[in-house]
C-alpha positions, 0 to 999 in steps of 0.5 A: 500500500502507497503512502502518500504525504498531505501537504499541511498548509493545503489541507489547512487552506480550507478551514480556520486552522488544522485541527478543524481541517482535521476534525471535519475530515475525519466527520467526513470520513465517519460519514462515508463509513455508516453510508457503506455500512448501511449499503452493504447491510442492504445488499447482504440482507436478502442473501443472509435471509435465504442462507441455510448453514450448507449454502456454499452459493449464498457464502460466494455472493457474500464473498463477492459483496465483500470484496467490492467494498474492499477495493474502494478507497478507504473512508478515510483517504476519500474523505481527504481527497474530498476536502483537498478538491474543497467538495465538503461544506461545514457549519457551525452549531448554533450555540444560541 
């Protein structure tokens, strides 16, 4: 796996200081992890619930499913190159 360097003053450019860059990244990063847990709860659903114990087809089509979500990029990069590209927006709570 390729590591690969964010420069600290570009990810900074984005919000008031790093440590907000950093804490809006990683909601961001939460966020796409509950949406692809959510998806891959819907698609493994109607296998799980036809599934018998010696089922080797229904264990292949859970492999499969598996494996595409492995071959995304992870939350955390995507939320990343997200907030590089300046596609995430973020508020403030109201305090008030």
């Amino acid at each position: 796996m390729n590591l690969k360097t964010v420069d600290i003053a570009e990810f900074e450019k984005f919000a008031d200081n790093i440590y907000e860059a950093v804490a809006v990244t990683s909601k961001r990063a939460r966020q796409i992890n509950s949406e692809w847990e959510i998806e891959m709860n819907q698609r493994l659903a109607p296998i799980t619930a036809k599934e018998t114990e010696d089922d080797t087809i229904m264990n292949q089509d859970k492999m499969d499913i598996s494996l595409e979500f492995e071959k995304r990029k992870k939350p955390t990069l995507q939320a990343i190159e997200e907030e590089l590209k300046n596609e995430i927006t973020f508020r403030y709570r109201d305090e008030g």
